[in-house]
N, C-alpha and C positions, 0 to 999 in steps of 0.2 A: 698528258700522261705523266704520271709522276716515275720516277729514276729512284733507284735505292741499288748499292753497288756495296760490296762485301769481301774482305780476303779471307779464305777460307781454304781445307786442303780438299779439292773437289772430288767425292766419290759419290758411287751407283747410287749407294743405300743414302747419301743425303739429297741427292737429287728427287730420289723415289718422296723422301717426305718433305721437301718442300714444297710450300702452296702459297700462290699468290694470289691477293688482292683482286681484284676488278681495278680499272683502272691505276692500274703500276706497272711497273718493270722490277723486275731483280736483275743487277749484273753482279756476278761470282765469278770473283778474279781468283786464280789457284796460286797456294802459297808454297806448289814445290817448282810449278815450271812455269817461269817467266813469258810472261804476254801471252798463256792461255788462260780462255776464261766459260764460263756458261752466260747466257742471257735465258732466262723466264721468263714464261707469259702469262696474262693468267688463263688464256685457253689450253695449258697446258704441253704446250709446245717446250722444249727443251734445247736452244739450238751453239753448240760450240764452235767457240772462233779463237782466232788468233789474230795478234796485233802483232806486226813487224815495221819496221822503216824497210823500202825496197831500193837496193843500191843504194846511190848517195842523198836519197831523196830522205830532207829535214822532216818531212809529214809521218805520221804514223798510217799506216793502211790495216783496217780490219778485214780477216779473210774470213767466210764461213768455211768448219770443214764439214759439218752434220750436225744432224738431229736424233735425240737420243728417241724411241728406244735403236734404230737400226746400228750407233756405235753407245759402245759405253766407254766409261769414263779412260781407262788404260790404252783404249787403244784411239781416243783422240787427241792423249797426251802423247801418246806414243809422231801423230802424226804431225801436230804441233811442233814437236823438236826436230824435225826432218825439213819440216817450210822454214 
């Protein structure tokens, strides 16, 4: 499966129009809050995570926090900044 990864400023209304491929990913990294991002599929799955290091740990660890439509975009950055 092919990878394509983007910084962008993540809203509702660009998620509603973007469309993927068949065999691809999209990952959308947001350009106002650090280490939140979207991943796309093309079955149309919408799903937001967060990248943190956890305590003194060198790794990056990806958290999901949801799937849009049940959060949109404000309030997974909102949750984003609190992990």
């Amino acid at each position: 499966m092919k990878h394509k990864a983007m910084r962008v400023k993540l809203t509702d209304e660009l998620l509603d129009k973007k469309r993927v491929v068949a065999g691809t990913e999209i990952f959308l990294r947001d350009t106002i809050t650090a280490g939140f991002a979207a991943k796309l599929y093309p079955s149309g799955r919408k799903t937001f995570i967060v990248e943190r290091r956890l305590g003194n740990s060198p790794s990056w660890k990806r958290l999901t926090i949801g799937t849009s439509p049940q959060w949109k975009v404000e309030e997974a950055r909102t949750k984003a900044i609190v992990w």
